[in-house]
C-alpha positions as CSV (number, residue, x, y, z in Angstrom):
1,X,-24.9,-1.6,6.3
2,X,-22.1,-2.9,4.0
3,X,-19.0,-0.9,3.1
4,X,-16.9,-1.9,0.5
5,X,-15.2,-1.1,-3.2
6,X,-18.8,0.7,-5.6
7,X,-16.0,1.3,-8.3
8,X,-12.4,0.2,-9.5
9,X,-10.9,2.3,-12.4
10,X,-7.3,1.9,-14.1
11,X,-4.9,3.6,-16.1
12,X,-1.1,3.3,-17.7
13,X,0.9,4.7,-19.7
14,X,0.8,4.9,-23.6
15,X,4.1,3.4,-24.6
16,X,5.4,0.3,-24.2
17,X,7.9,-1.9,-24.1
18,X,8.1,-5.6,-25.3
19,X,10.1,-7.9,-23.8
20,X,11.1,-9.3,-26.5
21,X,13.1,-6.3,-27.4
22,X,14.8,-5.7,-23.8
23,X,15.8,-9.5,-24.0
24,X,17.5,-9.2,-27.6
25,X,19.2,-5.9,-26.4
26,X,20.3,-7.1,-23.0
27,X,21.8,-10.8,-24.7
28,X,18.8,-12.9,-22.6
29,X,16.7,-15.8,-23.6
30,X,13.0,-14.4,-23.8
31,X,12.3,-17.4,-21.6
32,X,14.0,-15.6,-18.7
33,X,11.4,-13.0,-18.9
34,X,8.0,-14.4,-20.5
35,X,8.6,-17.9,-18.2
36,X,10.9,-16.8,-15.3
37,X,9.5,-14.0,-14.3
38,X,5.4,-14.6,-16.2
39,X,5.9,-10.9,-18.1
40,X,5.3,-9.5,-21.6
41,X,5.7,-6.2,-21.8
42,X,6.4,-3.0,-19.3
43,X,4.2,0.3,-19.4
44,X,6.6,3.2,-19.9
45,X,6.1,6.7,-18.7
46,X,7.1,10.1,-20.2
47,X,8.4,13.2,-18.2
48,X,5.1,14.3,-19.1
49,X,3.2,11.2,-17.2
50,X,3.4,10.8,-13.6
51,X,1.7,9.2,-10.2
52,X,-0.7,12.4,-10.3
53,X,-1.8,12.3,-13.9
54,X,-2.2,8.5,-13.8
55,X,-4.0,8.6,-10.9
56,X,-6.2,11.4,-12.1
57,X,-6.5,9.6,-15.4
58,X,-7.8,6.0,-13.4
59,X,-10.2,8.0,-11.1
60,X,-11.8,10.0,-14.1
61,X,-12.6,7.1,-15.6
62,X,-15.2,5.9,-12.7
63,X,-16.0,8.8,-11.1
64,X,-20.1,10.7,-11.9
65,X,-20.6,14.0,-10.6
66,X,-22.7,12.7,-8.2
67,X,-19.8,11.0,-7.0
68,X,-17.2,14.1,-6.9
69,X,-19.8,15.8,-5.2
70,X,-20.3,13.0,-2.3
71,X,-16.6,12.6,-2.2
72,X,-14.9,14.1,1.2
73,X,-11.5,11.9,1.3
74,X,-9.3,11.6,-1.8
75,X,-5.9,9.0,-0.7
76,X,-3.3,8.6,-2.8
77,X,-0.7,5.8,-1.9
78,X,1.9,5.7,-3.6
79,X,6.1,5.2,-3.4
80,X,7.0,7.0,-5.9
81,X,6.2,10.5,-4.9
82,X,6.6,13.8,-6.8
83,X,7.0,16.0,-3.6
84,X,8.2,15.6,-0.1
85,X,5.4,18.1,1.5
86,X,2.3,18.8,-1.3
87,X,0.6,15.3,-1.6
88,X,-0.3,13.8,-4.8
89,X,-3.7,13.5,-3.6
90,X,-3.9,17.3,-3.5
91,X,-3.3,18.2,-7.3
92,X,-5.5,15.2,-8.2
93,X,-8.7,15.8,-6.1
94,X,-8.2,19.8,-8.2
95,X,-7.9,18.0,-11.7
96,X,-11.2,16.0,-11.1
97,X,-13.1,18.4,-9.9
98,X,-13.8,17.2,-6.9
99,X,-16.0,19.2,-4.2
100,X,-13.5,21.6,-2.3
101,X,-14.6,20.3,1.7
102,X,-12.2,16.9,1.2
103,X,-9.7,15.7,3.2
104,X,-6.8,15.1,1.3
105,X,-3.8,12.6,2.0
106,X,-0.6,10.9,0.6
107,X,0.5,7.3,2.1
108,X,3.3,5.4,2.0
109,X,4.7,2.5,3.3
110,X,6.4,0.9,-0.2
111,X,4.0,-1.4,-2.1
112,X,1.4,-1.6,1.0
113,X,0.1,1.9,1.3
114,X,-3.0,1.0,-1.1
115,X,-4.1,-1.3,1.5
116,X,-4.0,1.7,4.3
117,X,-6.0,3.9,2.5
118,X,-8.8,1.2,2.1
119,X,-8.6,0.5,5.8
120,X,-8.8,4.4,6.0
121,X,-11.4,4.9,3.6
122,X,-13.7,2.1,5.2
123,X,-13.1,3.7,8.6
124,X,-14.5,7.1,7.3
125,X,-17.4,6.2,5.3
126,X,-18.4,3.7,8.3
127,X,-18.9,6.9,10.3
128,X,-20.0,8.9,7.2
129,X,-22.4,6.3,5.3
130,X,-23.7,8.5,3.2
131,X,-20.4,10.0,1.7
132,X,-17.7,8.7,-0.4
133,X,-13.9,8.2,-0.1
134,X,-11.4,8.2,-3.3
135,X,-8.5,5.7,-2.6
136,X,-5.9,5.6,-5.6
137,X,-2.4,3.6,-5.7
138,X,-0.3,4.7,-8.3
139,X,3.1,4.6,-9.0
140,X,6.0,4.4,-11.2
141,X,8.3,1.4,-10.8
142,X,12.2,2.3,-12.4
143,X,15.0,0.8,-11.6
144,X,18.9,1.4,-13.4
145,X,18.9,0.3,-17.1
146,X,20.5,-2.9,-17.5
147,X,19.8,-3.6,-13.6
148,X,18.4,-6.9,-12.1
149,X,15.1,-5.4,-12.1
150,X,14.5,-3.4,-15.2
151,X,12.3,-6.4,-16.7
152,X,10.2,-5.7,-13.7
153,X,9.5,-1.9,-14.4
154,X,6.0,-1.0,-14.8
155,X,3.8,2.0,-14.3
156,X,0.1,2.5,-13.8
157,X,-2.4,3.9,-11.2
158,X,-5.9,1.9,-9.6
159,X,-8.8,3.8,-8.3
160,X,-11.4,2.5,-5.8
161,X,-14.4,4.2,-4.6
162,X,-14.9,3.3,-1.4
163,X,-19.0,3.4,-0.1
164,X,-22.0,1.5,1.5
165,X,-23.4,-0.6,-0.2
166,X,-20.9,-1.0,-2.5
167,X,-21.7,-2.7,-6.0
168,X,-18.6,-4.8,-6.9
169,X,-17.2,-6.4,-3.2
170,X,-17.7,-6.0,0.4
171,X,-14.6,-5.6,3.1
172,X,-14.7,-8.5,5.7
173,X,-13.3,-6.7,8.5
174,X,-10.8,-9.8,9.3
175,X,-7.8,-7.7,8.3
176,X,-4.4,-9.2,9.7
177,X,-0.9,-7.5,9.2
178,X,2.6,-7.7,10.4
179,X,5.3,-5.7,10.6
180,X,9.3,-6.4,9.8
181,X,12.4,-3.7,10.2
182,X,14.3,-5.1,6.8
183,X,16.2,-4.0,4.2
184,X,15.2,-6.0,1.3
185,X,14.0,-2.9,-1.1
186,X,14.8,0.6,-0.3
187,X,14.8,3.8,-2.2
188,X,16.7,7.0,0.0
189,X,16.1,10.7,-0.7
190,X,18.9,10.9,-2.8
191,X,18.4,8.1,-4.9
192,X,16.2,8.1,-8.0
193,X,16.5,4.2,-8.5
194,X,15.6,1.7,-5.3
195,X,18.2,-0.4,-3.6
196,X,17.4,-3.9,-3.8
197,X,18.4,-7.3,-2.3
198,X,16.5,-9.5,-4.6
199,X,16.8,-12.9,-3.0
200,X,16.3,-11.6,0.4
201,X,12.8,-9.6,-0.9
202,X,11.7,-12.7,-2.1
203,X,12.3,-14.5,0.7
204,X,10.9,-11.7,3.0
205,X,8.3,-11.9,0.9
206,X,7.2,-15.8,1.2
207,X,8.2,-15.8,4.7
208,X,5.6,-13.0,5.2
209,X,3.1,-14.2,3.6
210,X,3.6,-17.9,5.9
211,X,3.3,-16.3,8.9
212,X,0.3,-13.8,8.1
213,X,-1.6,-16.6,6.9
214,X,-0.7,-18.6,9.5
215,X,-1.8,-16.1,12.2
216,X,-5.0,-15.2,9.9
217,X,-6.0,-18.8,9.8
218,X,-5.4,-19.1,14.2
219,X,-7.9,-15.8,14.4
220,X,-10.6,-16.9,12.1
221,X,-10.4,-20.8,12.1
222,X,-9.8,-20.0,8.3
223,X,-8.9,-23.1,5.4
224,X,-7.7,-21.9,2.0
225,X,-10.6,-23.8,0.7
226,X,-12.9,-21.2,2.2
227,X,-11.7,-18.7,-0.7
228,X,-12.7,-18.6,-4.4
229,X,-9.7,-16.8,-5.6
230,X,-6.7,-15.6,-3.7
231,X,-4.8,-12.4,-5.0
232,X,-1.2,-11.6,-4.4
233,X,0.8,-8.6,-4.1
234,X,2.7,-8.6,-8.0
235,X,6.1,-7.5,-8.0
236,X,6.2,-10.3,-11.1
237,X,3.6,-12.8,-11.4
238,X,6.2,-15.3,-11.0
239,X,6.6,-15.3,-7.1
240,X,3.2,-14.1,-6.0
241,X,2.6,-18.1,-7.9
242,X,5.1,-19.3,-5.6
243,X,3.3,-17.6,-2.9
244,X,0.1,-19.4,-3.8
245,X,1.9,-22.7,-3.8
246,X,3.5,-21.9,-0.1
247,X,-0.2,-21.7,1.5
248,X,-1.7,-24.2,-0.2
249,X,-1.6,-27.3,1.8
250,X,-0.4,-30.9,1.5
251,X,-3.6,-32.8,0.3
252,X,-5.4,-30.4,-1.2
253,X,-8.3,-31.5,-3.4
254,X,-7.0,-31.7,-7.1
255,X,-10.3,-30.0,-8.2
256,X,-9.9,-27.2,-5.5
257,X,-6.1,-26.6,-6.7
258,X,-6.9,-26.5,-10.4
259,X,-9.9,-23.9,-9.6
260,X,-7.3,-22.1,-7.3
261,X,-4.8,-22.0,-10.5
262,X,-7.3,-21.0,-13.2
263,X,-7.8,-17.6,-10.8
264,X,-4.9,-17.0,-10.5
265,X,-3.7,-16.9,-13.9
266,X,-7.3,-14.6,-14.8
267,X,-5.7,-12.4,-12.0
268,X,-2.2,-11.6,-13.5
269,X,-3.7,-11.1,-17.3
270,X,-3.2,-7.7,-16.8
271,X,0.7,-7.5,-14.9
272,X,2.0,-9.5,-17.3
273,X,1.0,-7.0,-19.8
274,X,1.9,-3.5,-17.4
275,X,4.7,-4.7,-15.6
276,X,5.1,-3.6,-11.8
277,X,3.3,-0.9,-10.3
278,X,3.9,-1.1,-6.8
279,X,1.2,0.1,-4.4
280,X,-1.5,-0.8,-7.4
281,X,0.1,-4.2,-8.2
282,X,-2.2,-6.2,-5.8
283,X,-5.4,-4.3,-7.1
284,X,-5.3,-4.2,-10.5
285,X,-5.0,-7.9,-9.9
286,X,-8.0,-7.7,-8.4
287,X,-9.2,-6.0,-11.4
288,X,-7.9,-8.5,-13.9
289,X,-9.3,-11.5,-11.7
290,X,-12.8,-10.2,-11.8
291,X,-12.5,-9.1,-15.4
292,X,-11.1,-12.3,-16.9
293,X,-12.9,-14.9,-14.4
294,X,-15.8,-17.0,-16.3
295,X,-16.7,-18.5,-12.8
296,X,-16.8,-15.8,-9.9
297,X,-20.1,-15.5,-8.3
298,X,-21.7,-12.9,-5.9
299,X,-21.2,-14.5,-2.1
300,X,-17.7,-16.1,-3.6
301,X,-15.3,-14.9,-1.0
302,X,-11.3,-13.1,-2.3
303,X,-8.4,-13.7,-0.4
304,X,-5.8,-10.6,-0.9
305,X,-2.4,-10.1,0.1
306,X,-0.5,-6.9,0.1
307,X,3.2,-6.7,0.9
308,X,5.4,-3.5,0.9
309,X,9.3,-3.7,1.5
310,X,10.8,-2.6,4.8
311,X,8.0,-4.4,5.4
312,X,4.3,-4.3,6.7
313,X,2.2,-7.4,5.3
314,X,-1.5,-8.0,5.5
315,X,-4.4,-10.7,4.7
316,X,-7.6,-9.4,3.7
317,X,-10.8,-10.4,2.2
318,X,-13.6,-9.3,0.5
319,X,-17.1,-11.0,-0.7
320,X,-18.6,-9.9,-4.3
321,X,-22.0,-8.8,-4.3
322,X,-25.4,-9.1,-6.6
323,X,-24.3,-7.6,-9.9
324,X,-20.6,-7.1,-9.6
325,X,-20.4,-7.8,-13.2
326,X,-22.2,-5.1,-14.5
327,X,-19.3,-2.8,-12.6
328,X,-16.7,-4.0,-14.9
329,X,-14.8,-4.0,-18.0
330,X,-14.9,-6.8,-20.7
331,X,-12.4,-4.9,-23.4
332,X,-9.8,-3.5,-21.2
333,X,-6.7,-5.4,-22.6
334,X,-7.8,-3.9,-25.6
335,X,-7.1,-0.4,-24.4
336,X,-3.3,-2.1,-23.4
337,X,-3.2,-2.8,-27.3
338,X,-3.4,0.6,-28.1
339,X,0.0,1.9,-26.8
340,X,3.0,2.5,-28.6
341,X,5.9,-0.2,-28.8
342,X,9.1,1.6,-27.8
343,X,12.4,0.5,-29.3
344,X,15.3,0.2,-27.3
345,X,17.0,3.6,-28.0
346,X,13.1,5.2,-28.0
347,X,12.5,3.8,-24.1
348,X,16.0,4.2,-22.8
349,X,15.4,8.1,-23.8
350,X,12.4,8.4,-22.1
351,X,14.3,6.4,-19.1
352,X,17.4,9.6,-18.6
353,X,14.8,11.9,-19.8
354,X,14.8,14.8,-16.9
355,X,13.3,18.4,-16.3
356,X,15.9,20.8,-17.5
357,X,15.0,23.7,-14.7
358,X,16.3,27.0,-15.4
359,X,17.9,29.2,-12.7
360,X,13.8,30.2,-12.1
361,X,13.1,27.0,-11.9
362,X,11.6,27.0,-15.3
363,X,11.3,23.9,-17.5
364,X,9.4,22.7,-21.1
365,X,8.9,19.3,-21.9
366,X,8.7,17.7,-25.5
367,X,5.3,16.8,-26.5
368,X,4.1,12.8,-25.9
369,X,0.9,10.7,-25.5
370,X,0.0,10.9,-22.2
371,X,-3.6,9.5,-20.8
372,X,-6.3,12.5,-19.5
373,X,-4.3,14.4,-18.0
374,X,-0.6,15.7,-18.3
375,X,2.2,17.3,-16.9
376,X,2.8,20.3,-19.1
377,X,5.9,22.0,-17.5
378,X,7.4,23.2,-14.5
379,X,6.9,27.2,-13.6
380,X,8.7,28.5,-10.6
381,X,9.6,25.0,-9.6
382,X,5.3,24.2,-9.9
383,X,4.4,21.6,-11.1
384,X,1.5,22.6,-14.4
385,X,-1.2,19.9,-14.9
386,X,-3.7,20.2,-17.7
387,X,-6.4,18.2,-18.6
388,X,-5.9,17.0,-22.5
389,X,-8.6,19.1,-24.6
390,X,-9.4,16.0,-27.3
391,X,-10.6,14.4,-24.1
């Protein structure tokens, strides 16, 4: 018995931003942005959009009822959370539909969490073959307008269905992680923007990535040319292509690099297009490599990985299967046409935008495009999702 990823579903937000507009209004050289950092544009969230409607709005997308009825685990990872006790995973295993005897958990550890719930999710399903677990990492990266990061923004939510058997890739149970106490991205309870040191994350997250891979490669006798493709955590494409270049080593076949390169460039097709989304980042490349790729095979094996601030690291890989394809998407950056350009003053409203809670803790919300589902106001300090009827 194989267990592995059956199904990966996405979703984002409906607006968003060019970069071309943030680098005019901030006095930057586009360059900074579309060659510095390898971004386009930034998905932008509503009030009404959040980590439970995204990640409703991705798992919809994949899920049969077949599946919501074989489902007993729904995960949501995420570090952006919308309450400190009821967990996302809660209000989104309702909105689907899913059947009622489910274990239902939030996780977080920063940008890693998504790789936790698969380790989770394959744990459960190993003991439970015949059943199915939902693991969803979705997230809303903002940072301070006019901060170091705001190019970096993002939002967006990734659903895998975990089974055996699975029809797009299998896990290869070689998993290898490490753990640092650091402050190099940090977000307190009291703070609705993250605390970053930018050139110590980066360095944490290179240095992390060295010695993961370096302990990987002593367990398993591994080579980098033993991979296909190798995908990388995204904060911004830029220095997940610095972390290629860090493991790849002196002398390595021209060919081999060049084949390397080409995958990863199909795998950030669709970050440079959404912008950050934290615990999803490493996934929905992923998604983007298998979508874009004109040369993945079944038996080719994926390197991935996942980094989360504070900071826990781990190495992974997974082998695609017979008919992996026919899982997929070919028109998704299509759908990433479809949403609306923000102008400055447009996004930076939608940026300060807040619930206005009466002393019930009441609150309306003007109406926006939101994906499947959406929040629809706050009663008695509740939080009121509603699945969209034109859907």
């Amino acid at each position: 018995m194989t267990i592995g990823i059956d199904k990966i579903g996405f979703a984002t937000s409906q607006y968003v931003l060019k970069l071309e507009e943030l680098a005019q209004a901030r006095g930057q050289k586009i360059e900074k942005y579309t060659t510095g950092l390898m971004l386009d544009a930034l998905s932008i969230t509503p009030i009404t959009e959040d980590i439970v409607t995204l990640a409703a709005s991705a798992a919809q997308t994949i899920l049969t009822d077949d599946d919501k009825a074989a489902i007993d685990m729904v995960i949501v990872a995420t570090e952006s959370g919308i309450d400190q006790s009821k967990a996302a995973s809660v209000y989104v295993h309702q909105l689907l539909g899913i059947q009622p005897f489910a274990r239902s958990v939030e996780m977080k550890e920063a940008c890693y969490a998504g790789t936790a719930g698969l380790n989770y999710a394959k744990l459960h399903v190993e003991k439970n073959p015949d059943r199915k677990a939902l693991v969803i990492a979705s997230d809303i990266a903002k940072y301070g307008i006019a901060s170091a990061g705001e190019a970096t923004q993002g939002a967006g939510a990734v659903a895998m269905l975990v089974t055996s058997n699975p029809r797009i890739a299998t896990f290869s149970d070689d998993n290898v992680a490490q753990t640092r106490d650091i402050y190099d991205f940090w977000r307190p309870n009291y703070s609705t923007t993250p605390f970053v040191d930018g050139i110590y994350s980066t360095k944490q997250y290179l240095d992390s990535l060295k010695t993961t891979w370096a302990e990987y490669q002593k367990r398993h006798q591994a080579n980098l040319e033993d991979f296909a493709a190798f995908c990388f955590h995204l904060p911004y494409p830029k220095l997940a292509l610095k972390g290629l270049k860090k493991i790849m080593p002196k002398g390595l076949d021209e060919s081999f690099k060049s084949h390397l390169t080409n995958h990863f460039e199909a795998s950030i097709q669709y970050s440079r297009k959404v912008g950050n989304i934290y615990t999803g980042s490493l996934y929905l490349g992923l998604l983007s490599l298998l979508e874009n790729s004109q040369t993945l095979q079944a038996g080719d094996k994926i390197g991935l990985f996942s980094y989360g601030s504070g900071a826990v690291s781990e190495i992974f890989s997974l082998y695609l299967v017979d008919g992996f394809k026919e899982m997929l998407r070919s028109d998704r950056a299509a759908d990433l046409e479809k949403r609306s350009a923000l102008s400055i003053g447009a996004y930076e409203k939608l940026f300060y935008e807040e619930a206005n809670l009466t002393e019930e803790g009441n609150a309306k919300f003007d109406t926006y495009d939101t994906g499947t589902f959406a929040l629809e106001h706050i009663q008695n300090h509740q939080r009121i999702y509603v699945r969209k009827e034109h859907d």
